[in-house]
Steps between C-alpha positions, in 0.01 A plus 500: 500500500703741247553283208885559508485354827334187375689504234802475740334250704452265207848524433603380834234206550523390185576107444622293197113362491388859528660724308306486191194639658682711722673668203169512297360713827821707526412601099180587559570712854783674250221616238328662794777681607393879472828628477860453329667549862283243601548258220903584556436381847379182348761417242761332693241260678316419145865435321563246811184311489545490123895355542310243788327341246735488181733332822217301539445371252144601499246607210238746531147413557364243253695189578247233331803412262752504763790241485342222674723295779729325208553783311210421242274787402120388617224454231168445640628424826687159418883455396654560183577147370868451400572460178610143351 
């Protein structure tokens, strides 16, 4: 598949629990791009998938100190205790 293709693929089947990845692939199918009409081609699709997840909400790749479901930053996989 042409990469500007997949690139515009991602951006349409991309999900809230996706787009992380899905961006991360989109970056590295842009590098390959051999040409600047080709990486113009591109630009519009990356700059949506890159507004998806600031809408989102959603960081990029390492999320092992993600907020955890009450807000609290995870250290070594438990709860941050609240403070007294």
């Amino acid at each position: 598949m042409d990469p500007v293709d997949e690139i515009k693929r991602l951006y349409y089947e991309t999900t809230r629990a996706t787009i992380a990845r899905d961006l991360a692939r989109a970056v590295e199918l842009l590098k390959s791009l051999p040409s600047e009409e080709a990486r113009e081609r591109a630009a519009a699709f990356m700059d949506g998938l890159s507004q998806m997840r600031s809408e989102w909400g959603v960081r990029g790749g390492d999320t092992s100190n993600a907020p955890g479901p009450r807000g609290h930053r995870r250290a070594g996989g438990r709860p941050k205790k609240p403070a007294r």
